[in-house]
N, C-alpha and C positions, 0 to 999 in steps of 0.2 A: 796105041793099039787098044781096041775094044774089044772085049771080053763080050764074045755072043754065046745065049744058049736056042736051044733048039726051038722057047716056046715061047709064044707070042701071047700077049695079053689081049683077050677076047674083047674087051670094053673099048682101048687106045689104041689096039693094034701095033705097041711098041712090043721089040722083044725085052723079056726077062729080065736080063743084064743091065740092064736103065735104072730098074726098081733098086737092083743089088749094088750097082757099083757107081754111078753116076748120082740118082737124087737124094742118096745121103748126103754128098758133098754138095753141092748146089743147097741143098736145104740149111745146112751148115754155113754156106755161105752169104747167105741173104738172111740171115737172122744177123751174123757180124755186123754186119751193114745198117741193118736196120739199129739194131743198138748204136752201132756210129752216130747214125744220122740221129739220133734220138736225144743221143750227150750234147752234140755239139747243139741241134735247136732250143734244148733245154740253158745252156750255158747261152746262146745268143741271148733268147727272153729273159734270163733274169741281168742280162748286161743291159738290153736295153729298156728295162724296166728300173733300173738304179739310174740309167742319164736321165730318164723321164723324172723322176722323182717317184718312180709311185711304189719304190722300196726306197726306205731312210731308216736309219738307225737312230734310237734315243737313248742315250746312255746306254748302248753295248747293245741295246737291244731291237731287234728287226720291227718295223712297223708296215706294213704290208698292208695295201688296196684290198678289198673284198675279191676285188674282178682277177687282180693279181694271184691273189691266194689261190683261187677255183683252178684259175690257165695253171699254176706251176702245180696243182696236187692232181690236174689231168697230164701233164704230162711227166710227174715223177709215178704214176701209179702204173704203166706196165713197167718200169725199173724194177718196181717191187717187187711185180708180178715173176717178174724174171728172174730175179737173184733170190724167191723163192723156191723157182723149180730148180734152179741149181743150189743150193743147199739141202733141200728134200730130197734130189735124186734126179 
């Protein structure tokens, strides 16, 4: 059951009740997701960047492609992004 109020939104023409109680969750919900989807692409590319060879370790230590380097720091930077606004607030 949906929780309606009397007043409708001049711009979308949704009622009120949308705003309050439904796209908090929904918004909530598709940021999960997107983090999901985020780990797992991140964890494919650097899987399939170790079969390729273009990640090798030399004595403990990671040696890593240029082009390599750029894809995995574009896509650890909204990570960041994100587990600083959840630390911040």
């Amino acid at each position: 059951m949906e929780s309606r109020f009397i007043l409708n939104d001049p711009v979308f023409g949704l009622d009120v009740g949308f705003y309050v109680f439904r796209l908090p969750f929904t918004s909530a919900l598709s940021v999960g997701v997107c983090d999901r989807a985020l780990i797992v692409t991140l964890i494919a590319v650097v899987w399939i960047h170790v079969a390729d060879r273009a990640i090798e370790t030399w004595r403990g230590l990671p040696n890593v492609a240029p082009g390599v380097r750029a894809q995995l720091l574009t896509l650890l930077g909204p990570a960041g992004r994100r587990a600083g606004r959840l630390e911040h607030g």
